[in-house]
N, C-alpha and C positions, 0 to 999 in steps of 0.2 A: 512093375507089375505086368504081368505075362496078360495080354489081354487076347477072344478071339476075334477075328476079320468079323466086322458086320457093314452094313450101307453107312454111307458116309452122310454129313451134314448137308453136305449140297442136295445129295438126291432124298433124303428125307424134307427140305425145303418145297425143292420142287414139285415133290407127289404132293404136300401140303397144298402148293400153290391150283396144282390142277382141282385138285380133290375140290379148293375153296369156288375155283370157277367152274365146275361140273356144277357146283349142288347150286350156287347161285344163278345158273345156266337152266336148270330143273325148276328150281322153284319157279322161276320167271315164263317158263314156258306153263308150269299146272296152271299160275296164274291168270297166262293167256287164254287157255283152255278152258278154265272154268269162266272168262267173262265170254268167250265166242257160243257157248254153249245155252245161256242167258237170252241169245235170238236165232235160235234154231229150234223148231218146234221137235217135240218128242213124236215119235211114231209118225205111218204113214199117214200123206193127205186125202182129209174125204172123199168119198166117190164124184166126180161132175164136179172137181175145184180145178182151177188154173193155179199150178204152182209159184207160187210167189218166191222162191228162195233156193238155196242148195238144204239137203238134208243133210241129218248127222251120218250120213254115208261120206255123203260124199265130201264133207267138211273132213273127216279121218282120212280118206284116201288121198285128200289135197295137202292136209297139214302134218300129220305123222310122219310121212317121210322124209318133208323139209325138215323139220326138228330132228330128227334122227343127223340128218347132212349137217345141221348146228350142231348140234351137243360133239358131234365127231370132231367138228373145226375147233369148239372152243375146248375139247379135250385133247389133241394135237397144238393148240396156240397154247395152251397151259402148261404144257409138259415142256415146251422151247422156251417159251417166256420164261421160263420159271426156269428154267437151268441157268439161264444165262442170268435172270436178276437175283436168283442163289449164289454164283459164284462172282457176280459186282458188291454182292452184301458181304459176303465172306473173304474176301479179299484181305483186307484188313486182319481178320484173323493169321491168314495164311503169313504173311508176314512177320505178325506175332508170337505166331509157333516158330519161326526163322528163327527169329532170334534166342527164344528161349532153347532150342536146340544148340545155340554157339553156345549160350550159355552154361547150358547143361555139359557141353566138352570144354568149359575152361576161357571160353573166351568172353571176357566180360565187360571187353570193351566196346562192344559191338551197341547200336541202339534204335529203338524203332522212328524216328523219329516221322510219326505218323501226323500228314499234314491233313487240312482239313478244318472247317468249325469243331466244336466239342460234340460230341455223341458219346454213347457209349465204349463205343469200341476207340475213341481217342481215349478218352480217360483213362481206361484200361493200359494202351498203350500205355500214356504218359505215368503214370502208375508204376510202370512194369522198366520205363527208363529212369526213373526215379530210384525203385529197387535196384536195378542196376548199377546206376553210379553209386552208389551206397554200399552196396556192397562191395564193387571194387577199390572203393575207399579204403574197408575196412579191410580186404583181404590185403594190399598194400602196407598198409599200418602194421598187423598182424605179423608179416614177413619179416618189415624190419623190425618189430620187436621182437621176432626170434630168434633174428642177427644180432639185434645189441645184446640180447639173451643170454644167448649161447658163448656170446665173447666174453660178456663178465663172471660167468657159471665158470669157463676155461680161464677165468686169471685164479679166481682160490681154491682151483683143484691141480692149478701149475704148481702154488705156493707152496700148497699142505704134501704134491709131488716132493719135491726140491728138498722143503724140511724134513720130509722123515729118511728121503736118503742120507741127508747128514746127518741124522738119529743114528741112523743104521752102521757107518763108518764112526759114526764117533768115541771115541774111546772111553767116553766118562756120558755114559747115558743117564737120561734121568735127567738133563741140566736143565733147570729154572726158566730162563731162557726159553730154550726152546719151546718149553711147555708151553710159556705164554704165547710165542706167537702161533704156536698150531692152533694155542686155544681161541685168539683172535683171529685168525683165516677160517677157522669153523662159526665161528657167530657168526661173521660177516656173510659167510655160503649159508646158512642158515636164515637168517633175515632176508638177506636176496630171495630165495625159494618159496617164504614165509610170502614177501608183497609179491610174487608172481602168484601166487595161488590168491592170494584175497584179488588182484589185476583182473584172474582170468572167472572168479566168483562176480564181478563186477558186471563184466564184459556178459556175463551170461542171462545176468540179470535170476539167479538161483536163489530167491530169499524168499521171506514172505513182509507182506508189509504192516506195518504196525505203525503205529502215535508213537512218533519223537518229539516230544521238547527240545530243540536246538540247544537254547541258554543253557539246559542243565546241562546238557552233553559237553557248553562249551568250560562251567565249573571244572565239570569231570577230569577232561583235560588238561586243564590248567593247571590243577592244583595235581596232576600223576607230574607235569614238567616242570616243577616248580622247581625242582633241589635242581634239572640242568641251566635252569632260569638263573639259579642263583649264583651256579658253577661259572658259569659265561657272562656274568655283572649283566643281567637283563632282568628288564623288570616287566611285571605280567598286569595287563589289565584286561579283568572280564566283566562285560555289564551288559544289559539287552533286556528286552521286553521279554514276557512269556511269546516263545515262537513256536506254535505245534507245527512240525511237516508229517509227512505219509512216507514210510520208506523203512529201511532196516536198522533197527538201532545199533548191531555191530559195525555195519558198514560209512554210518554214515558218524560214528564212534571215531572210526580209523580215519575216515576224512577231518575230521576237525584234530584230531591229535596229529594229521600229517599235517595239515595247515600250520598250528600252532609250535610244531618241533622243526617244521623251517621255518621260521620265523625266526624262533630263537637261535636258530642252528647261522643262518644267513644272516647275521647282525653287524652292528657294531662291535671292537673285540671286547668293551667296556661303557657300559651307563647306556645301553642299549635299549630300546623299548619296544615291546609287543602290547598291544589292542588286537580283542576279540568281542564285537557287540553284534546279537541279534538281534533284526526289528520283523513287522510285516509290514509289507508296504505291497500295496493296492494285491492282495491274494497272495499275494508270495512271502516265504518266508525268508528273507536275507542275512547270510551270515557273511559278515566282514572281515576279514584279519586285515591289518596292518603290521608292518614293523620298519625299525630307522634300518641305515643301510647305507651300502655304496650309492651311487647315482645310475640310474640301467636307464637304456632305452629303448626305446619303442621295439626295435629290432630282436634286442636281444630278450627282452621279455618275451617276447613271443614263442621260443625255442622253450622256455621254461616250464612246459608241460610235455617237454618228448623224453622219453624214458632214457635215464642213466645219464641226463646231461645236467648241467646246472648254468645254465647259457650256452655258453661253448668250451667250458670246463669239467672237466670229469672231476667227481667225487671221492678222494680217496682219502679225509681226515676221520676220525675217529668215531663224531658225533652225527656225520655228516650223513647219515642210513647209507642206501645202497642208489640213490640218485632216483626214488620210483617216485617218490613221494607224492610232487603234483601232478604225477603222472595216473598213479592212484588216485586222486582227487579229483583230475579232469574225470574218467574214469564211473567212478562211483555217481560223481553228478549226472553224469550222462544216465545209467540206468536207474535213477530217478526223473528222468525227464527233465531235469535242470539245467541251468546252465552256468560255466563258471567265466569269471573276467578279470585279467589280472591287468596292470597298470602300475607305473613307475610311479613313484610318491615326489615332489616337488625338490623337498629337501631329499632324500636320497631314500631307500627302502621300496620296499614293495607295497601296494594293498590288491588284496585277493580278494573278490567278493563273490559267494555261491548264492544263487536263486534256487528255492525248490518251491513246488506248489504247497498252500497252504492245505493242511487236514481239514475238511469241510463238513466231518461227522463232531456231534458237539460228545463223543468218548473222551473220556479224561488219558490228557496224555499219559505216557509212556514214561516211569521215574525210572531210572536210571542210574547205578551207583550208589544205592540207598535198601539199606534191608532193616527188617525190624527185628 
């Protein structure tokens, strides 16, 4: 915004400042004035008195000009003092605006790191270094997920390349074959495109919020993966108290169906088991996933929310999505103010556990998957 040139904070401080000691300057002298006035007789003295006192003459001609010589001193002390204790107060600002100026050209790593007890203007600061690292968090995050982005977007548009050139030279077009796999490098780019757009609806926090019941959400689920449940010899457990949270019931839909289809997808190759229970416990709403598994550890669980990886293995089996999965799940949690925890299981498998706050309006949750 185009603004125009007006006086600055400081020099608005400072008139403040004088202005405060003029009129305080003023009042303190009417003050004087009206008690000196209390023993000075009104009008002249009688004829054949010996004057006892100065008159109101000559009280004005004594005192008026001295006050005049004050109020000029404390209107001169007040316009220095007050520049200079306007620009010791505003300091801090000035700094402030520093850095949000790097800022504002991209430089984010820059911080105020404003020392001091707490006042206002630390808080501020500390506030404004808080947004900061935050943001360059996320701008970091952001980049490389549109490095990993852009690499997996450019592997099934190399594919779907490649295959229809040998459409194109092949003698016997139309083959079966081919079909299928163009038709599988399009689902695959399609899916992939599909969790960046729900990623980047997450990230944006674009919903509105409504009463979910968790548990039903986690039914829902269960029983949409149950035939790949069955496919992959895994078996599905869902149980949980009524849990209402506060948040979007598509989103928070695709979170529990992404919990639940790695689950099953990351298992054993046979007699595999997935658990799904939600409780509340002290306000929060907690939903659990388990399932059996290799043995991971600490290390490598921890990569197992960064987009398009699956530890330190790429994704590329059938059942397998496009590797967003708990990436969308970290994801989603987050723009509900959640938080998610994942942890290597003793005997071998993973358990994921999502925290969201509890809904605190007594509205009847949110049914889900059920029409009359």
């Amino acid at each position: 915004m185009t603004r125009e040139p007006g006086p600055s904070v400081r020099l608005k401080l400072t008139i403040s400042y004088a202005a405060a000691i003029m009129l305080a300057g003023v009042l303190l002298l009417v003050v004087v004035w009206m008690f000196l006035l209390r023993y000075i007789p009104n009008g002249p003295q009688p004829p054949g008195t010996f004057p006892v006192g100065p008159s109101r003459y000559d009280l004005e001609v004594a005192f008026i000009p001295r006050a005049a010589v004050v109020m000029l001193f404390l209107l001169v002390f007040g316009l220095i003092g007050g520049w200079f204790l306007a620009g010791a107060m505003l300091s801090p600002l000035r700094r402030i605006t520093h850095a949000t100026r790097l800022a504002g050209d991209g430089s984010l790593s820059h911080r105020v790191h404003l020392e001091g007890k707490r006042d206002e203007f630390r808080e501020l600061a500390d506030a404004f270094d808080t947004m900061l690292a935050r943001l360059e968090a996320r701008v970091a995050e952001q980049r490389r997920f549109a490095a990993n982005a852009s690499h997996e977007l450019r592997t099934p548009l190399a594919i779907t390349r490649t295959l229809l050139d040998v459409a194109r030279n092949d003698p016997e077009p139309g083959s079966p074959e081919l079909v299928e796999r163009l038709y599988f490098v399009n689902t695959r780019a399609i899916e992939l495109t599909e969790a960046l757009l729900v990623l980047s609806r997450a990230d944006q926090r674009s919903f509105s919020l409504e009463h979910v019941d968790m548990s039903l959400l986690v039914e829902e689920a269960a029983e949409t993966l149950l035939p790949l449940a069955e496919e992959r010899g895994v078996s599905i457990e869902a149980s949980g108290d009524i849990a209402t949270a506060t948040g979007s019931p598509t989103l928070l839909l695709q979170l529990t169906t992404n919990l639940i289809h790695n689950a099953i997808v990351h298992n054993l190759p046979d007699g595999g088991e997935v658990s799904a229970h939600t409780a509340v416990v002290s306000g929060f709403v907690v939903l659990t996933v388990e399932n059996t598994g290799a043995k991971l550890t600490p290390g490598l669980v921890s990569t197992l929310t960064e987009p398009f990886q699956r530890g330190s293995e790429r994704i590329r089996n059938s059942h397998a999505g496009v590797g967003l999965g708990l990436a969308i799940v970290e994801s989603i949690t987050r723009a509900h103010d959640g938080t998610v925890t994942l942890a290597p299981r003793e005997g071998g498998g993973l358990r994921v556990t999502v925290r969201l706050r509890k809904a605190q309006s007594l509205v009847p949750p949110l049914v889900m998957g059920k029409s009359k």
